[in-house]
C-alpha positions in Angstrom: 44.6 -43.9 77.8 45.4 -44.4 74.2 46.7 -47.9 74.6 44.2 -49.2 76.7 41.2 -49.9 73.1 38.9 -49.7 75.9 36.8 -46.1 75.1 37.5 -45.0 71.6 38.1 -41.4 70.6 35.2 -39.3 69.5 35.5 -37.4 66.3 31.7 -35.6 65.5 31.8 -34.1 61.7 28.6 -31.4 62.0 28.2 -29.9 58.7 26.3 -26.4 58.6 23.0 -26.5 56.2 24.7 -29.7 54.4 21.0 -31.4 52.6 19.9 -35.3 52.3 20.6 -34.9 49.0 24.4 -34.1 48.9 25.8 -37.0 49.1 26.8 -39.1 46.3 25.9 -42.5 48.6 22.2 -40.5 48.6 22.0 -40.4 45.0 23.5 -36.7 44.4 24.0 -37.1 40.4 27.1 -35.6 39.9 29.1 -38.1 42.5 31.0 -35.8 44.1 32.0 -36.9 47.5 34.0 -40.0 47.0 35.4 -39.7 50.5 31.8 -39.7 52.4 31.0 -42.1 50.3 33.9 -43.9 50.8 33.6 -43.5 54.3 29.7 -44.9 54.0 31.3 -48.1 52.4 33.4 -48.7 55.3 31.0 -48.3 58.0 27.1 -47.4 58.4 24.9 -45.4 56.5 22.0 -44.2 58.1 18.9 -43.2 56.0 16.5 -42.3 58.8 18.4 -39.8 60.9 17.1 -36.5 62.3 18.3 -33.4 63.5 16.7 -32.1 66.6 15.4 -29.0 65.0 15.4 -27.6 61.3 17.9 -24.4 61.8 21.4 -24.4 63.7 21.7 -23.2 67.2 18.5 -25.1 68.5 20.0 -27.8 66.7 23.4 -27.6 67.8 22.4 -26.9 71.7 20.4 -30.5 70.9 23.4 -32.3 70.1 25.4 -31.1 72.9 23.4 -31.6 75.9 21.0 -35.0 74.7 17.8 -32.9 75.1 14.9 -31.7 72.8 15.3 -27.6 72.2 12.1 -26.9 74.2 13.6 -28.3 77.4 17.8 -26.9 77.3 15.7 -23.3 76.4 16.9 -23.1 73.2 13.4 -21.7 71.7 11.2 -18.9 71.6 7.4 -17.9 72.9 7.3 -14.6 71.4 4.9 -16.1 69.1 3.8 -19.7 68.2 5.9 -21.8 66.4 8.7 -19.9 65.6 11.7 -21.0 64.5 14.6 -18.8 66.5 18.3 -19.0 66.8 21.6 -17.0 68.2 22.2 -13.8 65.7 24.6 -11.3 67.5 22.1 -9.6 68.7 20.5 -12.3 71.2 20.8 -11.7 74.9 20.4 -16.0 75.7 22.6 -18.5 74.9 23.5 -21.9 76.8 22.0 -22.2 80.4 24.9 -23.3 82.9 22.0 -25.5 84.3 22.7 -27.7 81.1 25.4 -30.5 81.3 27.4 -30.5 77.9 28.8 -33.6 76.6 32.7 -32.5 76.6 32.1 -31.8 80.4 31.3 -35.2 80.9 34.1 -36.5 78.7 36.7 -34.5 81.1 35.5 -37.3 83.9 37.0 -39.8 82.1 40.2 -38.4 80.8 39.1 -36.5 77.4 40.4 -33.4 75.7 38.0 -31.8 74.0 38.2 -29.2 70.7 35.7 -27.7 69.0 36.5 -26.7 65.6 34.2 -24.1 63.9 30.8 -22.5 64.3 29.8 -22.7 68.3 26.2 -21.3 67.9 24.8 -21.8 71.4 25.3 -18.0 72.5 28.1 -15.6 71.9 28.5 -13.6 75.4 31.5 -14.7 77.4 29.5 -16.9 79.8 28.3 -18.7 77.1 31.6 -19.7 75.2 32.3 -23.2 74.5 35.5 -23.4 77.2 33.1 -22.4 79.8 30.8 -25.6 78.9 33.7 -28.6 79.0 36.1 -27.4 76.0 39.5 -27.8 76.1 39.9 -25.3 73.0 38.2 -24.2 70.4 39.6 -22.8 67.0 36.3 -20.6 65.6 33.2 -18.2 65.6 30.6 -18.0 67.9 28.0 -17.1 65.4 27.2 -17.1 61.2 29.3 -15.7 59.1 27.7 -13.1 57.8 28.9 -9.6 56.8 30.7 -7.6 56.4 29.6 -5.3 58.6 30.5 -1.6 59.1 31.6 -2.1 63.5 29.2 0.9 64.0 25.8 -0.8 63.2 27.4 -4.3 63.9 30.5 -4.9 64.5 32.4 -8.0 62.4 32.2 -11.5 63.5 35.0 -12.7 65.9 37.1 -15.4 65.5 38.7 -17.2 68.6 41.6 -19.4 69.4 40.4 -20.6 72.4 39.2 -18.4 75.1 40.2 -15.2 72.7 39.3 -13.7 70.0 42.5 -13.6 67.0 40.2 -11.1 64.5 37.4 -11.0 62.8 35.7 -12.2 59.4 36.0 -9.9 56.2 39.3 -8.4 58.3 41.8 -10.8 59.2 39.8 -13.6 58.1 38.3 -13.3 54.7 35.5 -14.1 52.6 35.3 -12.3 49.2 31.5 -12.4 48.7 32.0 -12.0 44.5 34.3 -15.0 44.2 33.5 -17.0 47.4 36.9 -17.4 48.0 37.6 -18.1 51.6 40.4 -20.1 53.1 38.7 -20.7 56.3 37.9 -24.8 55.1 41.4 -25.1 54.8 42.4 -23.2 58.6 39.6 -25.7 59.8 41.2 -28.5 58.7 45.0 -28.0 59.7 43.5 -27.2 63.1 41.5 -30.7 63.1 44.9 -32.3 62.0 47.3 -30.6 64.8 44.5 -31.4 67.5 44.9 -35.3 66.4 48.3 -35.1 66.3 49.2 -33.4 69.5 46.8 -36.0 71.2 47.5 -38.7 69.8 51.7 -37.8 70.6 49.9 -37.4 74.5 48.1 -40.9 74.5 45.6 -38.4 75.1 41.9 -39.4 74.4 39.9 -37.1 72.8 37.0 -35.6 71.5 37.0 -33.6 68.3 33.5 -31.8 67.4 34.7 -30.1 63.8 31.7 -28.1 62.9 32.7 -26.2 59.6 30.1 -24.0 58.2 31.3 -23.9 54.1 27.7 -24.9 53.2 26.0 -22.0 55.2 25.1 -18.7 52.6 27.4 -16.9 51.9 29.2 -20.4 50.7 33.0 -20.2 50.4 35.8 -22.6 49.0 39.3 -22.1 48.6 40.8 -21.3 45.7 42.2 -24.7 44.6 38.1 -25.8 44.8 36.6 -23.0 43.1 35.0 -23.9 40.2 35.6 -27.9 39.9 32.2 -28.4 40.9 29.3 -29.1 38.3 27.1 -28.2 41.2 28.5 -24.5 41.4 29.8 -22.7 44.3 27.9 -24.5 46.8 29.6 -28.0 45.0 32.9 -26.4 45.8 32.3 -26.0 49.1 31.0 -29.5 49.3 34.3 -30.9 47.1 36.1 -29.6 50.0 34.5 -30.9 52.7 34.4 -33.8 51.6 38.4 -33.6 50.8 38.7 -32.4 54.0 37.2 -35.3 55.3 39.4 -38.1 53.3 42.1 -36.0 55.0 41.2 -36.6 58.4 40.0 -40.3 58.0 43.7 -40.6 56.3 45.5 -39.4 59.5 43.7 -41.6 62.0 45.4 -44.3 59.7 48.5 -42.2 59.7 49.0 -42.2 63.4 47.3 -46.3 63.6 44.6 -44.9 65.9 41.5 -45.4 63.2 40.6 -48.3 64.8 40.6 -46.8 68.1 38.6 -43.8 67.0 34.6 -43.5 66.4 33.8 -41.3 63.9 30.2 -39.4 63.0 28.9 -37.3 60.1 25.8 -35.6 60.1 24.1 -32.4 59.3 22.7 -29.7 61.4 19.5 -28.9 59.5 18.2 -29.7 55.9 19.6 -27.4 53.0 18.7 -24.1 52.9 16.9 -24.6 50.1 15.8 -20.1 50.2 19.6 -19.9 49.0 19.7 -22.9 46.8 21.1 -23.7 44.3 23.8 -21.8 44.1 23.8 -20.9 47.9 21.5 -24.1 48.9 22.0 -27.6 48.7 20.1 -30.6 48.3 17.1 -32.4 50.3 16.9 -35.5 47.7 13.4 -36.7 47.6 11.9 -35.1 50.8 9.9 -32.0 50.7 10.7 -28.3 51.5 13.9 -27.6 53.8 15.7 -26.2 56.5 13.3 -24.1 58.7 10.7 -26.4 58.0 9.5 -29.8 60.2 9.0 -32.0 56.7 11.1 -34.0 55.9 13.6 -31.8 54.0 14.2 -29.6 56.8 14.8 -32.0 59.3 16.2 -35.3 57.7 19.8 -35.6 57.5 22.6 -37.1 56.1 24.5 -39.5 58.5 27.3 -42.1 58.2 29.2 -43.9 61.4 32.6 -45.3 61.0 34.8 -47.2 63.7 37.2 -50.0 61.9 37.5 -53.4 63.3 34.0 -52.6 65.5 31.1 -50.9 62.9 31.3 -53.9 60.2 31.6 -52.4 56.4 28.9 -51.4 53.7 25.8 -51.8 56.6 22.5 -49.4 55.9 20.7 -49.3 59.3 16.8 -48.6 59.2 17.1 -47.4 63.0 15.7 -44.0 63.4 18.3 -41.9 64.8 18.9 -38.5 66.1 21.5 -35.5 66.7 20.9 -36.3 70.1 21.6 -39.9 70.5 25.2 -38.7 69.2 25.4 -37.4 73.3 24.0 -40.7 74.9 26.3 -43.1 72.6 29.5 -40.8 72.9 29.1 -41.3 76.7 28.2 -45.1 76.8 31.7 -45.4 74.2 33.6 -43.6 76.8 32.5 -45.6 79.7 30.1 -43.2 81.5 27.0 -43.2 82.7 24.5 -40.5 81.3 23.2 -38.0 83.7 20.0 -39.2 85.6 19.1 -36.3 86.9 17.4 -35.0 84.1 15.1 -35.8 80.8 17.7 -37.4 77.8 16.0 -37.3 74.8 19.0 -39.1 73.1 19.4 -42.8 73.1 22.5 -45.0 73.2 23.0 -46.1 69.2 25.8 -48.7 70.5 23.8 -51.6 70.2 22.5 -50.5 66.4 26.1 -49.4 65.6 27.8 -53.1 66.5 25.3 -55.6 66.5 22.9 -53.9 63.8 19.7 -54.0 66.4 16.8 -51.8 65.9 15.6 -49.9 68.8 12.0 -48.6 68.4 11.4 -45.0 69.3 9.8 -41.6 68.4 10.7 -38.8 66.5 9.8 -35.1 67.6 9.4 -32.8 64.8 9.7 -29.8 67.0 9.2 -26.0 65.5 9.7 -23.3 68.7 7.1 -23.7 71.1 5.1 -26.3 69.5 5.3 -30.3 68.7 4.6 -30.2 64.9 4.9 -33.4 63.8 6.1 -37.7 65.1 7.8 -40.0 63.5 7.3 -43.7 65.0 8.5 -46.7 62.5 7.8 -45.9 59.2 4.9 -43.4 59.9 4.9 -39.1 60.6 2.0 -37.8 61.9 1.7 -33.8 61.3 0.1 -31.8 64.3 0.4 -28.5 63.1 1.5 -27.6 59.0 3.4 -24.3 58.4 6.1 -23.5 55.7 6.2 -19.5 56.0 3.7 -16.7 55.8 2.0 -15.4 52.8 3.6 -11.7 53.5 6.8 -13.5 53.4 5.9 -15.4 50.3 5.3 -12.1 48.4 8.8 -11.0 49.5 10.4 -14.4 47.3 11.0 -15.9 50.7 10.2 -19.5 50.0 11.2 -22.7 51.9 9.6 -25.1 49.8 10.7 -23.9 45.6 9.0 -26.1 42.8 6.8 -28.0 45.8 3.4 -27.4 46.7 1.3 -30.2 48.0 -2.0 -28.4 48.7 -2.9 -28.9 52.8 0.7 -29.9 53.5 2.9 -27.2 52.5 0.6 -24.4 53.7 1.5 -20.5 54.3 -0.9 -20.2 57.6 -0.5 -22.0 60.3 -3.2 -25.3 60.1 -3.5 -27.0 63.0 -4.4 -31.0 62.4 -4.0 -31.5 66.3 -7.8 -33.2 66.1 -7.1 -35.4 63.3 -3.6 -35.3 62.2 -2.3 -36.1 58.2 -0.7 -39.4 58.8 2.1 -40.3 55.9 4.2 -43.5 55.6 7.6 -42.1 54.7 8.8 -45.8 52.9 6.3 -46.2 50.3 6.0 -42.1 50.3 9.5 -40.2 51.1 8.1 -36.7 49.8 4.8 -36.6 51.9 2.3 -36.4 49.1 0.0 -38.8 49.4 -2.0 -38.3 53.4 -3.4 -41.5 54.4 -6.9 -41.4 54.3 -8.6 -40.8 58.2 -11.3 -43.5 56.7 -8.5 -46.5 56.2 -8.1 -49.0 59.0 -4.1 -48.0 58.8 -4.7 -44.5 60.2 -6.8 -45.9 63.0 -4.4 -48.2 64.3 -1.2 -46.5 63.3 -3.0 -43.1 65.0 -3.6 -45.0 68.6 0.1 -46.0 68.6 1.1 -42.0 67.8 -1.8 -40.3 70.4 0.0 -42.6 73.2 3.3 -41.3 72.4 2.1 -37.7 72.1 0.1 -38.0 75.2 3.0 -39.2 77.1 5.8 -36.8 76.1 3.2 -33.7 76.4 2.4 -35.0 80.1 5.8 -35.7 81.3 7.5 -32.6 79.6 8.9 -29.7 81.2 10.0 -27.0 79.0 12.9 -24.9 79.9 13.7 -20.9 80.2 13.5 -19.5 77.2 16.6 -18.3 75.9 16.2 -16.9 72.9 12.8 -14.1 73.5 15.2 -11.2 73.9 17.2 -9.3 71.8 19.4 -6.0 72.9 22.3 -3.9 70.5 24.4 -3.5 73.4 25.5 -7.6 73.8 26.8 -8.0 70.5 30.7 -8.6 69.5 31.6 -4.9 70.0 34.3 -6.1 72.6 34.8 -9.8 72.8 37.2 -11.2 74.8 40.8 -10.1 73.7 40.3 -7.6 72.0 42.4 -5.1 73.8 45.6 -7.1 72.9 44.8 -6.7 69.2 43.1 -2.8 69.4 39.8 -4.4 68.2 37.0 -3.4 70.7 34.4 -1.3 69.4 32.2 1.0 70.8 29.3 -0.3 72.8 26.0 1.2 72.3 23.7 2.0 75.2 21.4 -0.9 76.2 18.1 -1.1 75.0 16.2 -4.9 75.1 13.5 -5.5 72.9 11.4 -8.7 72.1 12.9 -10.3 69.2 10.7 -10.6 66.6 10.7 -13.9 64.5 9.0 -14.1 61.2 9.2 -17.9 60.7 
């Protein structure tokens, strides 16, 4: 239990599209997130940390089961290196062959809430308190709408196993203003979760995964308009208030030293939205949807008083999914064996400030586009978005070009890869030329990795290839009790179709 100081709780802060660059500890020039920062000062900044993926639900599916996208299915062979996710009208979602870290948790005593966007399939089979939850205050997909519930029905929103309404009905978003209180809901349900478990001598795990930063950005009215950033500023202003909020409680009820805290990011800024929908990816090039830098680098703090020692940066290359392997190793248990991890345990980096040397994969769908190892990234395959899509405004990369690195066909480098080193060169510009001595040696290095993972990898189902009208929200689960279920069309699957 509580008492014992033995495994700490877990709290994981996921922000939705949150960019490198919004942070004030990053450099953001208007300093507006004096809690994260705060919070950086009192534990460990991370300036090398990765999602698994550059858009949310691979991303997300990542996190929770330890494993690279292309194994737990959460990917797409429709075509070649696309980047696919869970709209309503996906027919995949999380495999039940995939363990989920709050169902390991339960083994040694944890209640588990997930607070927020749930992302990894929104059918009933695939709903978080299937997969190890305890509860779960949120949506199981984007906000977006508002929809007409005859084309597509409105998003749900659950308590737990069911659904309490729907966004743009009983939970709204006014798209003119971005006013939205939902920030606000998020929080008081973070708070009551602590509260009641900490009153329990309960351990816990708390995954609060808000999605303010996602377009269509929302604050609450008491943010809107503070920032100098703009709406999107708001919604970070909040957040980050948010934040100081929950930080303050664990002192409140004396269990801050007892509980290990994480913020992260679940892709770069959406940078197609920015800036007033779209953060910021700092130095690094292009954003989320994208395997550069700016897609895929993240923000990341770790705090855990009396145990992470204050004000440390730690070089160590992290990612989303080591989050899985060092939750379990803090709560006494051993990771699965009977399966690929792709997520190491951080503990030793966390409290004795050791460096563990491993890869990165840059993964894009189907395909390996780029490795990291130390302070090199090699680039397989180069792809921002299509011309077509180009010539439609769609662009992932604004104000950047970097001729043969942000390209709009697909170039494939697989023979002699652009090698960058990301210290002396943060927004891969300058390509190392294949001539140096440095590419040579760095390259033999990289090929061994690449060779190894390719030979020992196997990819799982795909889950997201097919799409079908018929399995979105018409009639989630409770909505008889409320009069909410909708008409269901007739079933009719197609091949999604995935641009980029």
């Amino acid at each position: 239990g509580n008492g014992s100081g033995s495994a700490p709780n877990l709290i994981l802060l996921l922000m939705d599209d949150m960019g490198w660059g919004d942070l004030g500890v990053f450099g953001e020039p208007s300093r507006e997130t004096p809690n994260l920062d705060r919070m950086a000062a009192e534990g460990m900044l991370f300036p090398n940390f990765y999602a698994a993926n550059p858009l949310c639900s691979p991303s997300r599916a990542a996190l929770l089961t330890g494993r690279l996208p292309i194994r737990n299915g959460f990917y797409t062979t429709n075509a070649h290196a696309r980047n696919a996710y869970t709209p309503q009208e996906i027919v995949g979602g999380i495999p039940s062959s995939e363990i989920l870290l709050p169902e390991l948790l339960r083994k040694a005593g944890y209640s588990s809430k997930i607070v927020g966007k749930w992302h990894l399939g929104h059918r009933a089979q695939f709903h978080p308190l299937r997969h190890g939850f305890d509860e779960w205050f949120g949506a199981p997909n984007c906000h977006f709408g508002p929809y007409n519930n005859k084309d597509k029905p409105n998003i749900p929103v659950y308590n737990n196993s069911e659904m309490v309404g729907r966004y743009y009905e009983e939970f709204q978003i006014d798209l003119k203003t971005g006013e939205s209180n939902l920030t606000q809901i998020y929080l008081q349900e973070a708070i009551e979760f602590i509260r009641q478990q900490t009153a329990k001598k309960h351990n816990f795990f708390l995954y609060w995964a808000v999605d303010a930063t996602h377009a269509p950005v929302y604050a609450s009215r008491r943010f809107l308009g503070t920032s100098q950033r703009g709406l999107y500023g708001d919604a970070v202003r909040e957040i980050d208030d948010s934040i100081g909020k929950i930080l303050q409680e664990l002192h409140t009820q004396d269990i801050a030293n007892n509980t290990f805290v994480f913020f992260t990011s679940d892709n770069g800024a959406a940078l197609i939205s920015a800036p007033n929908q779209g953060g910021s990816n700092g130095p690094f090039l292009c954003g989320k949807e994208t395997t550069f830098e700016g897609g895929m680098r993240e923000p990341a703090i770790a705090w855990w008083p009396g145990h992470i020692p204050a004000g440390q940066v730690s070089q160590q290359l992290g990612t989303a999914m080591d989050l899985f392997t060092t939750s379990l190793t803090l709560a006494g248990l051993q990771p699965p064996t009977d399966r690929q991890l792709d997520g190491i345990d951080l503990s030793p980096v966390l409290l004795q400030n050791k460096i563990i040397h491993r890869p990165v994969f840059y993964y894009r769908g189907n395909e390996l586009m780029a490795v990291r190892f130390g302070g090199y990234k090699a680039h397989y395959w180069t792809w921002t978005n299509s011309w077509e899509e180009l010539q439609q405004g769609i662009n992932f990369c604004p104000g950047q070009n970097v001729t043969g690195v942000t390209t709009h066909d697909q170039q494939d480098y697989t023979i002699q890869p652009l090698l960058f080193q990301l210290g002396r060169d943060p927004g891969e510009k300058y390509p190392i030329r294949v001539s140096h001595q440095e590419y040579e040696i760095v390259m033999r290095k990289i090929t061994n990795i690449v060779q190894h993972h390719k030979a020992t990898l196997v990819p799982g189902e795909p889950q997201l290839n097919v799409c079908d009208r018929a399995v979105m929200n018409w009639n989630p689960p409770g909505c008889e009790k409320l009069g909410k279920c909708l008409q269901v069309p007739r079933s009719s699957p197609w091949k999604c179709s995935w641009p980029h």
